[in-house]
C-alpha positions in Angstrom: -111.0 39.4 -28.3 -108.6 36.3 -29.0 -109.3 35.2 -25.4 -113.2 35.6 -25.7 -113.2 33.5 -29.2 -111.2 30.9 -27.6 -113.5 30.5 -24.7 -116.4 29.8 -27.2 -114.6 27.1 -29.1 -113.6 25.3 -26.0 -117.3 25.8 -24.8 -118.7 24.6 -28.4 -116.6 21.5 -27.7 -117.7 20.4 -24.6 -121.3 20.9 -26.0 -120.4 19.2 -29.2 -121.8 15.3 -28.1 -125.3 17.0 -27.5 -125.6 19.7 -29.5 -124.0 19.8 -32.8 -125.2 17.9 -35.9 -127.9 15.7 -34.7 -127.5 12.6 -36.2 -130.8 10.4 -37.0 -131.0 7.5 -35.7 -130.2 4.2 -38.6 -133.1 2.8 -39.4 -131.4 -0.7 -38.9 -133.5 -3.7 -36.6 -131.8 -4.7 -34.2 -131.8 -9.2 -34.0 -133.2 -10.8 -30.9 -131.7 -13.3 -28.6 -128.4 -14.0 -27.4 -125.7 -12.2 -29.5 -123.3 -14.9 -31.9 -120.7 -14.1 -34.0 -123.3 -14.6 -37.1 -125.7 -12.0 -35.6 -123.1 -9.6 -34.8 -121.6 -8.9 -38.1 -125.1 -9.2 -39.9 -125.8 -6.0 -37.6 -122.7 -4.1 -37.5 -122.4 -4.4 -41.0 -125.3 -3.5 -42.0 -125.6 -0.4 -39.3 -122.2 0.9 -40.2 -123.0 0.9 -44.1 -126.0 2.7 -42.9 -123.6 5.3 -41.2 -121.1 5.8 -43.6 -123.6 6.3 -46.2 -124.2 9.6 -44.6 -120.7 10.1 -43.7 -121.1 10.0 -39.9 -118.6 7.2 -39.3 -115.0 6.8 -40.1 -113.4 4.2 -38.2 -112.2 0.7 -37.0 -114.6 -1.7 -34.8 -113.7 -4.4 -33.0 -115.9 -7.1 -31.1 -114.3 -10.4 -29.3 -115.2 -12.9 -27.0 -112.7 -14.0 -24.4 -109.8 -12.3 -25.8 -110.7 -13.8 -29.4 -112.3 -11.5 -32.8 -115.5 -12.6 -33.8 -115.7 -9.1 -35.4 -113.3 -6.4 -37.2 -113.8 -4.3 -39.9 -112.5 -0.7 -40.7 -113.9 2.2 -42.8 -113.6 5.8 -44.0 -109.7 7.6 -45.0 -107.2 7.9 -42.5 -106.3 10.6 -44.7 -108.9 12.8 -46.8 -106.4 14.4 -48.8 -104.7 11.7 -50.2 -107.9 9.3 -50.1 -105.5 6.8 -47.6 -108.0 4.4 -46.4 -108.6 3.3 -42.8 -107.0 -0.1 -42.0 -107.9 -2.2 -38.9 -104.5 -1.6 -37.6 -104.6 2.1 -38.3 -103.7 4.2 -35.1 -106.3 6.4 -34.1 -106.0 9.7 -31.4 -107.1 7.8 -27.7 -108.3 11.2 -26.5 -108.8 10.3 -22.5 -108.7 6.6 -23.1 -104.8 7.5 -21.8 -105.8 7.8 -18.2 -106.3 4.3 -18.0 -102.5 3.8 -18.8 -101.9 6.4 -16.1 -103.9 4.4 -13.7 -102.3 1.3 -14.1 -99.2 2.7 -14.1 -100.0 4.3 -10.3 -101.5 1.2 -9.1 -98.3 -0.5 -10.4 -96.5 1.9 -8.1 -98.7 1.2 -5.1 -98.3 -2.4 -5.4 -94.5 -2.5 -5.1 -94.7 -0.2 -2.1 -93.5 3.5 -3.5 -96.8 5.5 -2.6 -100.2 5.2 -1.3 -103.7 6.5 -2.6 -103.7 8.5 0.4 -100.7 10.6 0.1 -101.1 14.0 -0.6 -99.2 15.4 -3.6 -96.8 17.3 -2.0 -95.2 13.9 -0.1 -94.0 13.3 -3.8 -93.7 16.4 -5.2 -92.8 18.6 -2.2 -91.9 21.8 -4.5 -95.0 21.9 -6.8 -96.1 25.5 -7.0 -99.8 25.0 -6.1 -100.1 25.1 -2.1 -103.3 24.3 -1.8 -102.7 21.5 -4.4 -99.5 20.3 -2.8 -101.4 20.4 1.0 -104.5 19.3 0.3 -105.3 17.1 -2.8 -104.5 13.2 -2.5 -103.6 11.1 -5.3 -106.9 9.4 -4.8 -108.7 12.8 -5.4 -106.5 13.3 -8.6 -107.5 9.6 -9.6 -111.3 10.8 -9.4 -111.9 14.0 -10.7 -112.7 15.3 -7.0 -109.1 17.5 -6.6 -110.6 20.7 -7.5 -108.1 20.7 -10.4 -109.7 21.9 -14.0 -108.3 22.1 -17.4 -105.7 24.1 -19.1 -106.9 24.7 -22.7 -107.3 28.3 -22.5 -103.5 28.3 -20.7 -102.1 26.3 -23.8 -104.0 27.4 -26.8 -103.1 31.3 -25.8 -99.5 30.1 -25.2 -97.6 30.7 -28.4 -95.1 27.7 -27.9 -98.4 25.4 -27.6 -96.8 23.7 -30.7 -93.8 22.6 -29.1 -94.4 21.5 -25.4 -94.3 18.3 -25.4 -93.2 17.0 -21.7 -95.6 16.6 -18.6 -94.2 19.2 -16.8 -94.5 21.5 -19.6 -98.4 20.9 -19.7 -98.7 21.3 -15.9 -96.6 24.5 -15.6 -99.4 25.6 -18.2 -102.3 25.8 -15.3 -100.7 24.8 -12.1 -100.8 28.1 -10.0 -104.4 28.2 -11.0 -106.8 28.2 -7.8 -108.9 25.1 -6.9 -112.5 25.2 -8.1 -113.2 23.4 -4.8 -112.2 22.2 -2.2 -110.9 18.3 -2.5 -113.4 15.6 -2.2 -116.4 17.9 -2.5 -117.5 16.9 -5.9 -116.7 15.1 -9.3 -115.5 17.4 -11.9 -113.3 16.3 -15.0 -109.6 17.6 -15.1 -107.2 17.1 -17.2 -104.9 19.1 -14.7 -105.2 16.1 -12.2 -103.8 13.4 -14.6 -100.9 15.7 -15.4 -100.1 15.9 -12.0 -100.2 12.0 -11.6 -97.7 12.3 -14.7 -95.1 14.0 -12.8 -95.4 12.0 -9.6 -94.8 8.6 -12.1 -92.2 10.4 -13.2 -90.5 11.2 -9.6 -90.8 8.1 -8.2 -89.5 5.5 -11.3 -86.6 8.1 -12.1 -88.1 7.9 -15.8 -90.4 9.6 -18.3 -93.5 9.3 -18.4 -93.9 7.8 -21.9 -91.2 5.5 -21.0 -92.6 4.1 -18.1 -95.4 3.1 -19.7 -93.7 1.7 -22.8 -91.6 -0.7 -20.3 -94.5 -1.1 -17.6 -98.0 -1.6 -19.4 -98.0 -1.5 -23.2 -94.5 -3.5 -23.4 -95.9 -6.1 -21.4 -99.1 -6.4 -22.8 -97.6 -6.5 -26.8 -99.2 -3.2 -27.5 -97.0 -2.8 -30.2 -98.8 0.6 -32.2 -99.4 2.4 -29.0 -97.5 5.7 -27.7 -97.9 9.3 -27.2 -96.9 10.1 -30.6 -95.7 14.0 -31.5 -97.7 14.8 -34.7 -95.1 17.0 -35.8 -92.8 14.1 -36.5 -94.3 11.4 -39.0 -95.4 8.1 -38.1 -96.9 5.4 -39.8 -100.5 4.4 -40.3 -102.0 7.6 -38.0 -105.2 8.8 -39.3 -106.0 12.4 -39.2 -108.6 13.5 -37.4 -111.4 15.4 -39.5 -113.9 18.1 -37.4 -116.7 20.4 -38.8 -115.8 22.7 -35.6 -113.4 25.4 -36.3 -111.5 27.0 -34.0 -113.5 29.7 -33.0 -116.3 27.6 -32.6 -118.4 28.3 -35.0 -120.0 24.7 -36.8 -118.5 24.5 -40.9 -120.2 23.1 -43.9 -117.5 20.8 -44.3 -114.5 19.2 -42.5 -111.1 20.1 -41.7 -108.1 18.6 -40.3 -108.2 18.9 -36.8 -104.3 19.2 -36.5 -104.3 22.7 -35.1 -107.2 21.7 -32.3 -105.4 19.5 -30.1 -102.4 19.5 -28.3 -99.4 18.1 -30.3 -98.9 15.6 -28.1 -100.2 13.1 -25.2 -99.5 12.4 -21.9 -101.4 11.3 -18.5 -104.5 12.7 -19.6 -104.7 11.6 -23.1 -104.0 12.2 -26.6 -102.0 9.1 -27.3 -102.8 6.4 -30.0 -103.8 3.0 -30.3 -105.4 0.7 -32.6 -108.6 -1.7 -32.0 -106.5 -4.7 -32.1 -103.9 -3.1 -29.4 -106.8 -2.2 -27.0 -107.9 -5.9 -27.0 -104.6 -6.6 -26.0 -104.4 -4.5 -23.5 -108.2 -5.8 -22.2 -106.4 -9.6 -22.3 -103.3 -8.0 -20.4 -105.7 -6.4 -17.7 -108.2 -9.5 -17.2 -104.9 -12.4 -17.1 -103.1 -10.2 -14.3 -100.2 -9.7 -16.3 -100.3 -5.7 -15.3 -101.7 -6.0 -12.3 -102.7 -8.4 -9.6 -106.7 -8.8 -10.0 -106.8 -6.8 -6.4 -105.7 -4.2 -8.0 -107.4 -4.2 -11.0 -110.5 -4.6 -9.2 -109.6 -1.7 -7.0 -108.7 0.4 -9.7 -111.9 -0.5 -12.1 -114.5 -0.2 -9.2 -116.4 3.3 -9.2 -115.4 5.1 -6.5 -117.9 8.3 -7.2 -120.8 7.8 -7.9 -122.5 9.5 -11.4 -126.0 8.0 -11.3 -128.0 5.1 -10.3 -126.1 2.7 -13.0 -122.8 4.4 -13.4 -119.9 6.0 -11.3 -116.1 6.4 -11.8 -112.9 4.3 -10.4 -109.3 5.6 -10.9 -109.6 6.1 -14.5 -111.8 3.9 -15.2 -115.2 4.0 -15.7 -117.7 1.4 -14.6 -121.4 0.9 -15.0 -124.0 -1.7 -14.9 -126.7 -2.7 -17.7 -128.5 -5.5 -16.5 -126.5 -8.0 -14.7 -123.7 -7.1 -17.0 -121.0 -4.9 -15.6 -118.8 -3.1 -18.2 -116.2 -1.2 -17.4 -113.4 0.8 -19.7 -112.8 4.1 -21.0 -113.5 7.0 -23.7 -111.9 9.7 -25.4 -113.4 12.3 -27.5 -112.2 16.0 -28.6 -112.4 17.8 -31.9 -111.7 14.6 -34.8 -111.5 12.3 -32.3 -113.8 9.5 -30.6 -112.7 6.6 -29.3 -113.6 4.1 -26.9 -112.8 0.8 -24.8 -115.7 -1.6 -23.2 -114.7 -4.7 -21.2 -118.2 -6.6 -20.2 -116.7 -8.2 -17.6 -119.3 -11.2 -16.8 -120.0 -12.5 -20.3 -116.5 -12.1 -21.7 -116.8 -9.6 -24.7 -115.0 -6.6 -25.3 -115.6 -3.7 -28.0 -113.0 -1.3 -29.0 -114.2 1.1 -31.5 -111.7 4.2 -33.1 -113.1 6.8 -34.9 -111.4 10.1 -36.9 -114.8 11.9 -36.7 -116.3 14.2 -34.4 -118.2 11.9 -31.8 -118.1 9.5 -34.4 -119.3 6.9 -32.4 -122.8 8.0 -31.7 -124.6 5.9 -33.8 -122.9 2.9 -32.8 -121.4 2.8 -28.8 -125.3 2.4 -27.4 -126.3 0.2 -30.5 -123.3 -2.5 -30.0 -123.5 -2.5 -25.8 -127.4 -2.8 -26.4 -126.7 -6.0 -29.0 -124.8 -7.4 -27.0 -126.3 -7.3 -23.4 -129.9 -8.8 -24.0 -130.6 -11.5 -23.4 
């Protein structure tokens, strides 16, 4: 029975962007003509007020223009209980925006000569327990979503020491004798078993954690000082709690709870770290001055690589599409109290990082700010 309820609450999550409470959309007009700093924040403004007026947006925003804020502004409680307001440095849960960490990480790797996108996992990790994983799936099909690899939800929330795993290799020993769902390179199909995978192979090859490679290798480096895979049981400074109306049995509530009991504890390779608006930008500048990676590399790495329709496909980690002549690329994250979301428009300079503690909290204004900002 447990088992069956769990099902529907992971099922009413993945469902939850499109199905659950339909938001209308803010009756806010839109200016014409090239975006400026004056037009932005006339809009945003005005469209966030509009949104948390109804309650469907707690949050930071930020907007810049070559690395420097024309735009920041933060609303809603970090903390409902205690009425803590949101600040724009407030860290907020990345969901998947984590894989783009993991990405750069690998590339990092590649660069200096340790791997290759080719190799399959078991030149790396030749005693993983997954056969068909260790023979068959490449670090560019983990890198993809084509390994055949799926989630492990089910495998951790029906795990009674869920609350206290908090290494890569105790997420992956959570699904990794599970069979493929295909074979590798067939199709696209998220995982978050992939990334953990990816995890461990950092891990074998730099002789350190995971978390600490990353700390030292790409948010050191780039000054991301309020990033990190954070364990929630421990307290740390300035996190907002995420608020959901799902519960865990799926069923939609008249009101909001904590989501603290919805989520793994803590983040890794496939997400679940935080960050703040202002660290994402840095981490944007970091990318586009080659300071992580040469720009061959972060070309490589940021250029789709499957395809998802005619205007959009998926690198390693990253995702890229094109809206015009304007090609944005970047990375989301959303789960139960969490949405969040990085944009890099990569010809005319701006970037948008937005951080919400609400379910899909960005709805009302991801479309609305890429739309501002790309007509012409």
């Amino acid at each position: 029975m447990y088992r069956t309820l769990l099902n529907s609450a992971l099922f009413s999550l993945l469902l939850f962007a499109t199905t659950a409470f339909a938001q209308e959309e803010p009756a806010v007009v839109m200016p014409s003509g090239e975006p400026t700093a004056e037009k932005i924040t006339a809009y945003l403004d005005e469209l966030i007020d509009s949104l948390v007026a109804r309650d469907e947006f707690s949050g930071t925003v930020l907007v810049a223009k070559d690395g420097q804020p024309v735009y920041k502004r933060a609303v809603g409680e970090a903390c409902r209980w205690y009425h803590v307001p949101n600040k724009i440095d407030t860290k907020f849960c990345l969901g998947s925006m984590n894989k783009m960490f993991t990405s750069v990480a690998i590339a990092q790797l590649v660069a200096r000569g340790k791997l290759s996108y080719d190799d399959e996992v078991g030149k790396h990790l030749p005693d993983y327990p997954n056969e068909d994983v260790k023979s068959k799936v490449t670090i560019h099909h983990l890198l993809t979503h084509t390994s055949g690899m799926g989630m492990y939800w089910q495998e951790l929330f029906t795990n009674p020491e869920w609350p206290y795993i908090a290494t890569v290799a105790g997420y992956d020993s959570l699904a990794n004798k599970n069979p493929l769902l295909f074979e590798p390179g067939e199709q696209f199909q998220y995982s978050n078993c992939g990334p953990l995978v990816v995890g461990l192979i950092i891990e074998k090859i730099s002789g350190m954690t995971y978390d600490d490679y990353i700390r030292e290798y790409v948010t050191g480096p780039a000054g991301m000082t309020n990033t990190d895979c954070y364990d929630i049981k421990d307290p740390v400074h300035n996190v907002a709690i995420g608020y959901t109306r799902m519960s865990f049995t799926g069923e939609e509530l008249d009101h909001p709870i904590a989501n603290l009991f919805l989520n793994p504890t803590k983040g890794g390779p496939a997400g679940g770290g935080y960050s703040t608006v202002e660290d994402l930008l840095k981490f944007d500048i970091a990318l586009r001055s080659n300071e992580l990676l040469s720009k061959e590399y972060f070309d490589l790495i940021s250029t789709a690589k499957v395809d998802r329709d005619e205007n959009r496909g998926y690198g390693y980690f990253f995702e890229e599409k094109f809206v015009g002549d304007e090609r944005i690329i970047g990375h989301g994250g959303g789960a139960a109290g969490i949405h969040a979301n990085l944009a890099m428009f990569m010809n005319s300079g701006w970037t948008v990082a937005m951080m919400s503690n609400y379910d899909f909290g960005l709805r009302g204004l991801r479309g609305k700010a890429e739309q501002l900002l790309t007509q012409k």
